[in-house]
PDB file of the backbone (N, CA, C, O) and the ligand in Angstrom, with CONECT records:
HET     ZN  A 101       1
ATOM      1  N   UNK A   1       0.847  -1.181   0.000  1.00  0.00           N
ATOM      2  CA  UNK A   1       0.000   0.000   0.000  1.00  0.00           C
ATOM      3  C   UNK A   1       0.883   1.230   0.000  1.00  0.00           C
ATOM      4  O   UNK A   1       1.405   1.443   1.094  1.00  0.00           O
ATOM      5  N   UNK A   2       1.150   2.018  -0.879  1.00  0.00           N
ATOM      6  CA  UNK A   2       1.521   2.726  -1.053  1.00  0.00           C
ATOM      7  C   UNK A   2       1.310   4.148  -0.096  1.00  0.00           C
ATOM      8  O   UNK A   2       0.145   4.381   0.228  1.00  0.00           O
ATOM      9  N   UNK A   3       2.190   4.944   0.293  1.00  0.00           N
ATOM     10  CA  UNK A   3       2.300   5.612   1.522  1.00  0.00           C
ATOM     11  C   UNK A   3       2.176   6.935   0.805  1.00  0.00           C
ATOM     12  O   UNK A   3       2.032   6.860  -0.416  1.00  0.00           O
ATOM     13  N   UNK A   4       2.203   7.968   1.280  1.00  0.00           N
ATOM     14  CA  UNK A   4       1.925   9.681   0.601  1.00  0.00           C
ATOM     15  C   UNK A   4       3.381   9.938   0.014  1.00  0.00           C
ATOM     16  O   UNK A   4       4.369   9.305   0.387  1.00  0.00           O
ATOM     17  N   UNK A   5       3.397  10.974  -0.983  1.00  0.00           N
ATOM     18  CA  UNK A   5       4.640  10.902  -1.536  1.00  0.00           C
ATOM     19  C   UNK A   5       5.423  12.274  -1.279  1.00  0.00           C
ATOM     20  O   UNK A   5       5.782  13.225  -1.974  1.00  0.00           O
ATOM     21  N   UNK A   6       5.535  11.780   0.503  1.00  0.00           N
ATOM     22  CA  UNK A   6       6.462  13.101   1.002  1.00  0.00           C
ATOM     23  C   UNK A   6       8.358  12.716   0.360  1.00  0.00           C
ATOM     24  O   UNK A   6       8.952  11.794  -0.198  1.00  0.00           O
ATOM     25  N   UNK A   7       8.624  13.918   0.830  1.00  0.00           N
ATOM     26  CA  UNK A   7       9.950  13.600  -0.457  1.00  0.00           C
ATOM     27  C   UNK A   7      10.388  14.664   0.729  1.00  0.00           C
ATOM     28  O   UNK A   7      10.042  15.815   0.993  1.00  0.00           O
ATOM     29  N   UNK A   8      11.568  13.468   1.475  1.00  0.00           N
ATOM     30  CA  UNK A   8      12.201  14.646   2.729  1.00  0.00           C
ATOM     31  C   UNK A   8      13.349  14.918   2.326  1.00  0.00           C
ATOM     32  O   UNK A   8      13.280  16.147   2.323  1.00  0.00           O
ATOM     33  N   UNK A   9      14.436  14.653   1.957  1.00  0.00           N
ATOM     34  CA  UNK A   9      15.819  14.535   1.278  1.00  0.00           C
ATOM     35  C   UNK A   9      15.943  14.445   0.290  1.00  0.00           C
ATOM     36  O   UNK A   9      15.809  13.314  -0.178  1.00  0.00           O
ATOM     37  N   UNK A  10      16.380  15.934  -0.913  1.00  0.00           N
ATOM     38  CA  UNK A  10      16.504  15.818  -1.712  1.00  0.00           C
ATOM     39  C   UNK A  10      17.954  15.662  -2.313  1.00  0.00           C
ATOM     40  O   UNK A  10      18.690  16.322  -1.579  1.00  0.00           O
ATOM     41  N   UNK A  11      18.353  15.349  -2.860  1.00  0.00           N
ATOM     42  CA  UNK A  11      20.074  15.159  -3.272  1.00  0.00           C
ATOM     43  C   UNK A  11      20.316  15.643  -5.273  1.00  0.00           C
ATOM     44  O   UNK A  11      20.496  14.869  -6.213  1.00  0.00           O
ATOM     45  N   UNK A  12      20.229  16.974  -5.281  1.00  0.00           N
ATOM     46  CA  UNK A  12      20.586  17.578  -6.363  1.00  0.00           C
ATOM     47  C   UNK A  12      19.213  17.430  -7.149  1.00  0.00           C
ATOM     48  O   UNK A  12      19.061  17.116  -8.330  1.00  0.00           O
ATOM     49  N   UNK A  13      18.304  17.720  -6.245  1.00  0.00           N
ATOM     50  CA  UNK A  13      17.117  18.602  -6.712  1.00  0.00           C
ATOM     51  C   UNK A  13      16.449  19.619  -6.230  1.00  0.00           C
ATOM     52  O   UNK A  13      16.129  19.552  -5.043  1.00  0.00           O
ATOM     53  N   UNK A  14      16.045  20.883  -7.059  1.00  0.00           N
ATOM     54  CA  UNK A  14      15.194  21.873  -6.317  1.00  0.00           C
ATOM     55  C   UNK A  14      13.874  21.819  -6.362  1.00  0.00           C
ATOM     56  O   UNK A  14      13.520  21.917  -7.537  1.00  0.00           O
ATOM     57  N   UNK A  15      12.949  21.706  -5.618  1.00  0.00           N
ATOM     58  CA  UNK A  15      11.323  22.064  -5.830  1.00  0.00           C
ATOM     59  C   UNK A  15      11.202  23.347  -6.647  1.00  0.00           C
ATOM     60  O   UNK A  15      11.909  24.352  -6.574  1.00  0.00           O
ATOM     61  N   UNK A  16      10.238  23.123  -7.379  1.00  0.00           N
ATOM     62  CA  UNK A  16      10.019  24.644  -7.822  1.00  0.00           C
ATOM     63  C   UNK A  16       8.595  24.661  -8.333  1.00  0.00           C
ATOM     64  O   UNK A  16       7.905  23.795  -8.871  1.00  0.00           O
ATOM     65  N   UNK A  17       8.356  26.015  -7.969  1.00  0.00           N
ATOM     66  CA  UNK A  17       7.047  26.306  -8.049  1.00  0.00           C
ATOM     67  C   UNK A  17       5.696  25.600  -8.842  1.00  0.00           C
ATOM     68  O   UNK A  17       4.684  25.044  -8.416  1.00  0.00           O
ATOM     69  N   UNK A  18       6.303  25.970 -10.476  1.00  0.00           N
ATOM     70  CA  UNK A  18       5.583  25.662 -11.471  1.00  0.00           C
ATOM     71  C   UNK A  18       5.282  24.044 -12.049  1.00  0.00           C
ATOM     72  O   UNK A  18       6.166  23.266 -12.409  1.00  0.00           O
ATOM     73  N   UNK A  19       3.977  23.794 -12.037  1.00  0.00           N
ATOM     74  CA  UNK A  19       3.226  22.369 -11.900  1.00  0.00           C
ATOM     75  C   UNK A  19       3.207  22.334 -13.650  1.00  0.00           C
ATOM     76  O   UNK A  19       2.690  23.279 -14.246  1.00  0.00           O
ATOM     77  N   UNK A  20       3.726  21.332 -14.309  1.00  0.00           N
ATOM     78  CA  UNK A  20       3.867  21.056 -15.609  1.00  0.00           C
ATOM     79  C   UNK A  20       2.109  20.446 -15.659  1.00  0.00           C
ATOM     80  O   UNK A  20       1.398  20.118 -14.709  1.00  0.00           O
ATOM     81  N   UNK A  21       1.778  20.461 -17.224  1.00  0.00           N
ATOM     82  CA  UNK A  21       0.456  20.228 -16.809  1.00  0.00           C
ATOM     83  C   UNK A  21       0.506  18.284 -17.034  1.00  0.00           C
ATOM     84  O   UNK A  21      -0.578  17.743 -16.816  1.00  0.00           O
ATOM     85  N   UNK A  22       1.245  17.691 -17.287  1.00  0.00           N
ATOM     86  CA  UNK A  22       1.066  16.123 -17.166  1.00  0.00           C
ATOM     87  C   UNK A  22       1.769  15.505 -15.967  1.00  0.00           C
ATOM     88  O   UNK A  22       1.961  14.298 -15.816  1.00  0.00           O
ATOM     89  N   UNK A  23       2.180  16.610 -15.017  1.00  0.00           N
ATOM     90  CA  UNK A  23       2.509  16.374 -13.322  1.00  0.00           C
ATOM     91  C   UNK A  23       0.960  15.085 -12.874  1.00  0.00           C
ATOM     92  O   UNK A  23      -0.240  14.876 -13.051  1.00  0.00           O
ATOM     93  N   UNK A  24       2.388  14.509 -12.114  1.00  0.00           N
ATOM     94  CA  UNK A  24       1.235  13.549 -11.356  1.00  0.00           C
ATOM     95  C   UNK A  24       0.845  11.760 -11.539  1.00  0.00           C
ATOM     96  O   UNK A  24       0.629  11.054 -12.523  1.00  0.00           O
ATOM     97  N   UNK A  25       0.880  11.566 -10.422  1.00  0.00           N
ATOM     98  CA  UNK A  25       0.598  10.008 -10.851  1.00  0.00           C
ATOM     99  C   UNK A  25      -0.311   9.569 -11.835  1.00  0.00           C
ATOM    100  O   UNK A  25      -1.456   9.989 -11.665  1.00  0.00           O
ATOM    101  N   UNK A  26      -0.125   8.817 -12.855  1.00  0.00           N
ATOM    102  CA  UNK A  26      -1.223   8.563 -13.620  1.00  0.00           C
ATOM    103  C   UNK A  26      -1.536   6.933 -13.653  1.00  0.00           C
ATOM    104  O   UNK A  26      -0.909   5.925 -13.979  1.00  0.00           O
ATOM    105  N   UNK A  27      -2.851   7.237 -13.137  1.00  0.00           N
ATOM    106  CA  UNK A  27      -3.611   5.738 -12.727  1.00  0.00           C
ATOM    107  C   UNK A  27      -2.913   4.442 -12.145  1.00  0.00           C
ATOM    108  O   UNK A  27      -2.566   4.517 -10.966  1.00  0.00           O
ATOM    109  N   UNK A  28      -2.725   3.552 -12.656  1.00  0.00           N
ATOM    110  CA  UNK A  28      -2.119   2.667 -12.275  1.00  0.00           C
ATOM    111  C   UNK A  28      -0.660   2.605 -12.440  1.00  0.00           C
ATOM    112  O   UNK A  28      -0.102   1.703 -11.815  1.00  0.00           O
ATOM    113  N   UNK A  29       0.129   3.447 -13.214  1.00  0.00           N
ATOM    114  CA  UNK A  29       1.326   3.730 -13.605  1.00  0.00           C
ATOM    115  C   UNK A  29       2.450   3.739 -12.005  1.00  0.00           C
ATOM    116  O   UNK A  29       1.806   3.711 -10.957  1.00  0.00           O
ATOM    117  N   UNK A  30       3.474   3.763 -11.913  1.00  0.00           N
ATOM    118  CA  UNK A  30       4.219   4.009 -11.385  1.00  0.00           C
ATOM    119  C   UNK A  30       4.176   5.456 -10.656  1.00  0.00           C
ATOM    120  O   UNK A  30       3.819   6.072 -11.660  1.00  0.00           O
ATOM    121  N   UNK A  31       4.256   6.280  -9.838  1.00  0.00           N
ATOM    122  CA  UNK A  31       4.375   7.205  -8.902  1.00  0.00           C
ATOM    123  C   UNK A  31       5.471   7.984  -9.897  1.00  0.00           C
ATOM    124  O   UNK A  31       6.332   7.317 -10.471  1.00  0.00           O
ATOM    125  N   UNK A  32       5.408   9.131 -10.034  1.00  0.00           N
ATOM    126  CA  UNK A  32       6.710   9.590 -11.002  1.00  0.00           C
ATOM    127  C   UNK A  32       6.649  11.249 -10.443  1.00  0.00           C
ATOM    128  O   UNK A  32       5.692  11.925 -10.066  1.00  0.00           O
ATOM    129  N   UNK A  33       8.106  11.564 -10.571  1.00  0.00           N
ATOM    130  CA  UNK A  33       8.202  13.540 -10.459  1.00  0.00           C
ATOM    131  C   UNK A  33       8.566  13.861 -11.588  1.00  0.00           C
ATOM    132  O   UNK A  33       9.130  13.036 -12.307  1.00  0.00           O
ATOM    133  N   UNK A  34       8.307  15.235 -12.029  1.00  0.00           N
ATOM    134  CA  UNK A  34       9.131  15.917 -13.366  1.00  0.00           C
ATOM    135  C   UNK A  34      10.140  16.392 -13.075  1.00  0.00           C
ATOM    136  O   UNK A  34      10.155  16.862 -11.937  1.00  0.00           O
ATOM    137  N   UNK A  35      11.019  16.477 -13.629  1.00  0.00           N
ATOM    138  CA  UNK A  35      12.681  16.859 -13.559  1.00  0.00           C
ATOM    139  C   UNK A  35      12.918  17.555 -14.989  1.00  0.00           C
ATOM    140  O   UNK A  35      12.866  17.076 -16.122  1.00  0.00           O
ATOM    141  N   UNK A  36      13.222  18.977 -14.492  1.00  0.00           N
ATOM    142  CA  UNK A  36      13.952  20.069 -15.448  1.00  0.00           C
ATOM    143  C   UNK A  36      15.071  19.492 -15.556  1.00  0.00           C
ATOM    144  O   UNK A  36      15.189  19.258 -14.353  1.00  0.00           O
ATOM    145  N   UNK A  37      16.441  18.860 -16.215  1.00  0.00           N
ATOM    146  CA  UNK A  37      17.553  18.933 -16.365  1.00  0.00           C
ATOM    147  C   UNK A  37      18.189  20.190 -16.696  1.00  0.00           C
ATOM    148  O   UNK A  37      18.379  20.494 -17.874  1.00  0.00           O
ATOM    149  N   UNK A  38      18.589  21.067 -15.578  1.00  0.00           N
ATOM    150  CA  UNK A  38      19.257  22.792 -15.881  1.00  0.00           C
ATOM    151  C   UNK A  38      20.498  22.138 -16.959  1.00  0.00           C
ATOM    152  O   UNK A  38      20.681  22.629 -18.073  1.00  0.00           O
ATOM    153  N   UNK A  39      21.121  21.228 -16.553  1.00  0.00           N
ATOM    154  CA  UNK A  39      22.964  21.123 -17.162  1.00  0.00           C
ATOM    155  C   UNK A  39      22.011  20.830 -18.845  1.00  0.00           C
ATOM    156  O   UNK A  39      22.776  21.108 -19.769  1.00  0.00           O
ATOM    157  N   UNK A  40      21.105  20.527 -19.182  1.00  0.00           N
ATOM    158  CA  UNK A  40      21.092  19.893 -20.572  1.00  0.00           C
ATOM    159  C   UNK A  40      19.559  20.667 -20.838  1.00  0.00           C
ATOM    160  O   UNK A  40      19.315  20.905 -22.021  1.00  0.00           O
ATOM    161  N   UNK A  41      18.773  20.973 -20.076  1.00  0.00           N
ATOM    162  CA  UNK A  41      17.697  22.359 -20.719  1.00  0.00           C
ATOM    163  C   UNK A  41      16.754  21.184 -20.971  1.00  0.00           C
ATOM    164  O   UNK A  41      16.107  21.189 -22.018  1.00  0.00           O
ATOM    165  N   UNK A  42      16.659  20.484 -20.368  1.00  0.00           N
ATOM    166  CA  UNK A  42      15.512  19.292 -20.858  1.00  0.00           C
ATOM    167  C   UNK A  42      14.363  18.507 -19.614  1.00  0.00           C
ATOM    168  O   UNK A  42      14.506  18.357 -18.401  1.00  0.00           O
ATOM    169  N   UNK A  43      13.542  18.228 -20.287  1.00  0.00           N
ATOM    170  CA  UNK A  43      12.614  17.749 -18.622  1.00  0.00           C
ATOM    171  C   UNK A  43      12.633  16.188 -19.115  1.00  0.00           C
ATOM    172  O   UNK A  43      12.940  15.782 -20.236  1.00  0.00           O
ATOM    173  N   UNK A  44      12.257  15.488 -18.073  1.00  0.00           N
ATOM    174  CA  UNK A  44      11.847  13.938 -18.141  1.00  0.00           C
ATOM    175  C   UNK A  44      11.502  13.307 -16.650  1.00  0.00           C
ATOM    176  O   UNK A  44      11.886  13.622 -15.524  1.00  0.00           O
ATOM    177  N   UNK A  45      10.884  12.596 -16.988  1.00  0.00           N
ATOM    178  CA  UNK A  45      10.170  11.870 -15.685  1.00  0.00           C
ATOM    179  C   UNK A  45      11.090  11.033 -14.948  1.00  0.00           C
ATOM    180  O   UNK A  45      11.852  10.280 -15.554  1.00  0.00           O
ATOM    181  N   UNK A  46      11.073  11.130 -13.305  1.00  0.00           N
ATOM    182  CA  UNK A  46      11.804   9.639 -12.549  1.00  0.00           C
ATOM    183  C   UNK A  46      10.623   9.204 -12.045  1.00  0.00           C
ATOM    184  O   UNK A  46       9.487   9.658 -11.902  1.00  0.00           O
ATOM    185  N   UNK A  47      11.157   8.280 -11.833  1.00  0.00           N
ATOM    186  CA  UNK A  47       9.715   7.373 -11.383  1.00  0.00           C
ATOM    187  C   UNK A  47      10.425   6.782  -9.706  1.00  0.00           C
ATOM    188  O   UNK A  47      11.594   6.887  -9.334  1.00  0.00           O
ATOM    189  N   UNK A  48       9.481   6.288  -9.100  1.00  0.00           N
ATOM    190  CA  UNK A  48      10.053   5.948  -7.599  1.00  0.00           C
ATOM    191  C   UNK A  48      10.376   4.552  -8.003  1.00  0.00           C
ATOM    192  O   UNK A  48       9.886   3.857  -8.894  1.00  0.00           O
ATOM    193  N   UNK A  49      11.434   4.275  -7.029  1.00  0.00           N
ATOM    194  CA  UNK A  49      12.401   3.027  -6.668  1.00  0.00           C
ATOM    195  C   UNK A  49      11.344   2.262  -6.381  1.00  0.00           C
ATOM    196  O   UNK A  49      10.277   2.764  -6.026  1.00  0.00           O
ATOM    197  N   UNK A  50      11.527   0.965  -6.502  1.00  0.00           N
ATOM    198  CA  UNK A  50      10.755  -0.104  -5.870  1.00  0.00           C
ATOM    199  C   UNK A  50      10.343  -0.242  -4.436  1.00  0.00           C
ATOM    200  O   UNK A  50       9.325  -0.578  -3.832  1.00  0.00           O
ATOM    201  N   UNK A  51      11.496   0.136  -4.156  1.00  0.00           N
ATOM    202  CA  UNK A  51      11.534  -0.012  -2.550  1.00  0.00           C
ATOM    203  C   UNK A  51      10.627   1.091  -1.779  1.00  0.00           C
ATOM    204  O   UNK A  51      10.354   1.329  -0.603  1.00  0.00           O
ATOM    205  N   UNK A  52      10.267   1.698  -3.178  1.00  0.00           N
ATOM    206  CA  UNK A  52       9.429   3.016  -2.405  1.00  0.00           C
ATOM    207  C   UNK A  52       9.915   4.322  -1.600  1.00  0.00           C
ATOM    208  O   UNK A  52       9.244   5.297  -1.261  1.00  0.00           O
ATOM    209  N   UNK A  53      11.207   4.066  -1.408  1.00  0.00           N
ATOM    210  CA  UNK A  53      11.401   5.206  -0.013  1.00  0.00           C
ATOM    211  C   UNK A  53      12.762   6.227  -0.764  1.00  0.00           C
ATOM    212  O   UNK A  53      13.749   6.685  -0.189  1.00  0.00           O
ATOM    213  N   UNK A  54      12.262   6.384  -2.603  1.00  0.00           N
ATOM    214  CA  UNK A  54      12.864   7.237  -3.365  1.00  0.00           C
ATOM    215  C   UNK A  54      12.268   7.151  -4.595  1.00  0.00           C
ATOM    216  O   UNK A  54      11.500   6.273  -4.990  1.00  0.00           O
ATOM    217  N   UNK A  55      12.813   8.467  -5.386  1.00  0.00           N
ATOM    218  CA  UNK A  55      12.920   8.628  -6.735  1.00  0.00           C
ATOM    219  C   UNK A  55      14.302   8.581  -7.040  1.00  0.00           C
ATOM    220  O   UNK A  55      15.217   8.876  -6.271  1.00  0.00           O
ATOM    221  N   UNK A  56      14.427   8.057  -8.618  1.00  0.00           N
ATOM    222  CA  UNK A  56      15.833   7.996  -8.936  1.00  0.00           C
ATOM    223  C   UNK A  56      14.969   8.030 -10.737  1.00  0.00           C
ATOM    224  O   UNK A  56      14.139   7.345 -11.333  1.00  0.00           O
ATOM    225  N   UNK A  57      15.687   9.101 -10.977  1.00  0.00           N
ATOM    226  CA  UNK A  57      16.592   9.021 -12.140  1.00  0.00           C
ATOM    227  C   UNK A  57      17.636   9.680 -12.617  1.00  0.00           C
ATOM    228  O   UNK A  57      18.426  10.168 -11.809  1.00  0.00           O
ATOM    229  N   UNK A  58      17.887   9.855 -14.253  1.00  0.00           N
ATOM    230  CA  UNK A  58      18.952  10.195 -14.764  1.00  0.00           C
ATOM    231  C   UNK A  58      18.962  11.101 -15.637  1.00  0.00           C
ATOM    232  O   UNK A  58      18.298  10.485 -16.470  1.00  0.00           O
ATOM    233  N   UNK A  59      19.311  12.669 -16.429  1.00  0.00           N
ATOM    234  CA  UNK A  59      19.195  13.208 -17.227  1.00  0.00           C
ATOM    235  C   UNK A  59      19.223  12.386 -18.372  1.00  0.00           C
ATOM    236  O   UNK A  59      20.094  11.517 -18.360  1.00  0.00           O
ATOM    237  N   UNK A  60      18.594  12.434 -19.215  1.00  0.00           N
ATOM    238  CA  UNK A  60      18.462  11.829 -20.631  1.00  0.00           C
ATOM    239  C   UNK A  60      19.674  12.343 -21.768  1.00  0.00           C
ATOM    240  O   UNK A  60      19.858  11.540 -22.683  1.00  0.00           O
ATOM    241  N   UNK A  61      20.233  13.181 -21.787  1.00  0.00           N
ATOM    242  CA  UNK A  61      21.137  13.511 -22.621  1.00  0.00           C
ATOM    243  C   UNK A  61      22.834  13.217 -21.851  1.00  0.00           C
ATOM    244  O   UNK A  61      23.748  12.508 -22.272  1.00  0.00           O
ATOM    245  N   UNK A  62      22.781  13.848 -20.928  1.00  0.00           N
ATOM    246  CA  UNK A  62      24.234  13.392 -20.105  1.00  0.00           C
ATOM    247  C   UNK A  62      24.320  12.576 -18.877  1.00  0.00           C
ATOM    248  O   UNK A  62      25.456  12.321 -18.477  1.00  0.00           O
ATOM    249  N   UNK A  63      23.655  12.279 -18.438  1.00  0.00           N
ATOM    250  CA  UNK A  63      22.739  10.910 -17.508  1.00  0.00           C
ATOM    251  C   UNK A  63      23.515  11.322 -16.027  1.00  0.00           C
ATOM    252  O   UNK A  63      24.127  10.472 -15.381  1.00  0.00           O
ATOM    253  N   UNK A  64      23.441  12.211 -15.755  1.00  0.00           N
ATOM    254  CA  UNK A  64      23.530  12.899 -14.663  1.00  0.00           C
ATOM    255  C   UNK A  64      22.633  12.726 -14.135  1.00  0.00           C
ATOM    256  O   UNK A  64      21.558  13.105 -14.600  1.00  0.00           O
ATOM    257  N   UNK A  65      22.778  11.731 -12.298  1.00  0.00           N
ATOM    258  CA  UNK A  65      21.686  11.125 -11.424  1.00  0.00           C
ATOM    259  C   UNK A  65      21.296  11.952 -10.226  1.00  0.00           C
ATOM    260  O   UNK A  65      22.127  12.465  -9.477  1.00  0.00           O
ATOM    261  N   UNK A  66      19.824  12.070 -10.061  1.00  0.00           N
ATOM    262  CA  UNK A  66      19.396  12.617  -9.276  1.00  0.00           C
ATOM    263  C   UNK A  66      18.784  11.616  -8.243  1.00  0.00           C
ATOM    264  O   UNK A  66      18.316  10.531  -8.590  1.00  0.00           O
ATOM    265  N   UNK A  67      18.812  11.965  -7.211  1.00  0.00           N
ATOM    266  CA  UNK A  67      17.925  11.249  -6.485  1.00  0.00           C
ATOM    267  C   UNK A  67      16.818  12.026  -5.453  1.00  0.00           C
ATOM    268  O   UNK A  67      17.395  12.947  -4.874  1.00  0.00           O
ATOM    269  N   UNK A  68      15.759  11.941  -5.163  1.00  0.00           N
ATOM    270  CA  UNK A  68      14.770  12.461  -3.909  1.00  0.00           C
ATOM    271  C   UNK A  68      14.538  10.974  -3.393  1.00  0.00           C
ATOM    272  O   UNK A  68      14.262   9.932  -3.988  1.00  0.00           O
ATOM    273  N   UNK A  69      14.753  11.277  -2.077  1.00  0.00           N
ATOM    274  CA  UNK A  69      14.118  10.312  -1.135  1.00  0.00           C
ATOM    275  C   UNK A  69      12.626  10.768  -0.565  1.00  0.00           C
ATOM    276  O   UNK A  69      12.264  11.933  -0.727  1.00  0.00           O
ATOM    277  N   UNK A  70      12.009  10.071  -0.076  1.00  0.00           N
ATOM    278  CA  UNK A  70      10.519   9.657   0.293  1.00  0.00           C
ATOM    279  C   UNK A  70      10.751   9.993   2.026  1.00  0.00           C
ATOM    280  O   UNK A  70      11.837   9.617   2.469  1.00  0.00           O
ATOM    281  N   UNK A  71       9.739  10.712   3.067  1.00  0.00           N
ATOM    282  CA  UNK A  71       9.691  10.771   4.133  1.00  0.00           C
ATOM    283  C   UNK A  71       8.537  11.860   4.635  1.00  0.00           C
ATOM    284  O   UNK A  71       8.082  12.797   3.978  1.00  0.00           O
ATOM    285  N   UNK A  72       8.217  11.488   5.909  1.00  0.00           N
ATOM    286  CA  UNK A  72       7.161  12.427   6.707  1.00  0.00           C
ATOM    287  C   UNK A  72       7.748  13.763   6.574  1.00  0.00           C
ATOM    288  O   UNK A  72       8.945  13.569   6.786  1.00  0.00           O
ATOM    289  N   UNK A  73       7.594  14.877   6.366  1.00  0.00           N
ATOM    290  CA  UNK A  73       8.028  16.518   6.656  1.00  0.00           C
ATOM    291  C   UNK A  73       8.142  16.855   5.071  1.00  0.00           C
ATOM    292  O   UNK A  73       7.752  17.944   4.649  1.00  0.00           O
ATOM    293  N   UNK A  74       8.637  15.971   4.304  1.00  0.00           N
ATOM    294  CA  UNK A  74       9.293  16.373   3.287  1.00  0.00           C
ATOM    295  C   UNK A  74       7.727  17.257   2.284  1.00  0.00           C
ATOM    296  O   UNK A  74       6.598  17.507   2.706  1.00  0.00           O
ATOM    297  N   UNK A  75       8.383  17.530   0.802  1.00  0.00           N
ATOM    298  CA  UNK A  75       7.211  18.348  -0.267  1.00  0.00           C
ATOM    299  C   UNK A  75       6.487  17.687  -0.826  1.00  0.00           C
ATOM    300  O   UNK A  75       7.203  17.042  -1.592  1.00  0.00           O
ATOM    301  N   UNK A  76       5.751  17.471  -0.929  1.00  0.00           N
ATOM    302  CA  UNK A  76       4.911  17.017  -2.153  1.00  0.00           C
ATOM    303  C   UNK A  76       4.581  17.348  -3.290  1.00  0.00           C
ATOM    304  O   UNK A  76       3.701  17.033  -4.092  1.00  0.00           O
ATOM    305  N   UNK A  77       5.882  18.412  -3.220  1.00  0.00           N
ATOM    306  CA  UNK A  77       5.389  18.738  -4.957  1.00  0.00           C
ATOM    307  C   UNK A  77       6.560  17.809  -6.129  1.00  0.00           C
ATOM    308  O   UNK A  77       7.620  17.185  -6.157  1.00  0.00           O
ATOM    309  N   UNK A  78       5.769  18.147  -6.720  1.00  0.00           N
ATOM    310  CA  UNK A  78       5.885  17.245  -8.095  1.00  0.00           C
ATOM    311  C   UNK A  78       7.027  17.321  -9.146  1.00  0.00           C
ATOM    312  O   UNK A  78       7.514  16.416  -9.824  1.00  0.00           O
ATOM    313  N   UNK A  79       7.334  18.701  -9.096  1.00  0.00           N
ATOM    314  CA  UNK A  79       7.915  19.184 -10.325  1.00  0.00           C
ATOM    315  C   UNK A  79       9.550  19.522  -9.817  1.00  0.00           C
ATOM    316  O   UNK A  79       9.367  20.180  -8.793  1.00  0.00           O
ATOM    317  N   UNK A  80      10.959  19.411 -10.006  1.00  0.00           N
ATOM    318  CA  UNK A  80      11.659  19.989  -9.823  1.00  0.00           C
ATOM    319  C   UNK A  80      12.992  20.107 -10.657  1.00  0.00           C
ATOM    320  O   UNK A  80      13.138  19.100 -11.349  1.00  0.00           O
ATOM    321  N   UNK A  81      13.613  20.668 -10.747  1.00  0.00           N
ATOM    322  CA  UNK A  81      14.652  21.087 -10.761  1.00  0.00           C
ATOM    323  C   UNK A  81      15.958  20.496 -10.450  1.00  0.00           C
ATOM    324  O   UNK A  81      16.115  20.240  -9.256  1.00  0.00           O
ATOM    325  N   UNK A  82      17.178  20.147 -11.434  1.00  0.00           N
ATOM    326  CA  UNK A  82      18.299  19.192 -11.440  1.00  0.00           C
ATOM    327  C   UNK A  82      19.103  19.790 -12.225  1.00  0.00           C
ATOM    328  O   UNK A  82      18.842  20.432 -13.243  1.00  0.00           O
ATOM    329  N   UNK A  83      20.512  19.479 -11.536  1.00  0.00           N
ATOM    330  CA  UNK A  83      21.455  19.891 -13.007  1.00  0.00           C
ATOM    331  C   UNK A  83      22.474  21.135 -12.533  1.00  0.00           C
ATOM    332  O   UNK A  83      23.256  21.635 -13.342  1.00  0.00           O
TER     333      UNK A  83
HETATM  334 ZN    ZN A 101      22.207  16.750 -18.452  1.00  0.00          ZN2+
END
């Protein structure tokens, strides 16, 4: 059962304001955040770890890894910033 998707520790990501409009879990899909890549000017989705208690991915052009971890206090927003 899947837990709320607080995100307490981020590791080379910023929250930022603006909600892309295909932000957001979609249906049965995997749990996912949007990620601006600043170093390469590009967005793409991470999706959460199995284990649940993160997001991980990678810029798509220079595969520069981001990670947010999952926890009580943390944001719930969706959209951020890498790179
Ligand atoms: Zn990049």
């Amino acid at each position: 059962m899947p837990g709320p998707d607080y995100i307490l520790d981020i590791d080379g990501l910023t929250p930022v304001q603006a909600e892309p409009p295909t932000a957001g879990a979609s249906g049965s899909g995997r749990p996912w955040i949007a990620v601006k890549w600043t170093c390469c000017s590009v967005y793409s989705r991470i999706y959460r770890h199995r284990d649940g208690d993160r997001y991980e991915g990678r810029c798509p052009k220079c595969m520069k890894q981001a990670t947010a971890r999952v926890g009580p206090g943390g944001t719930s927003r969706r959209f951020f910033e890498a790179g």
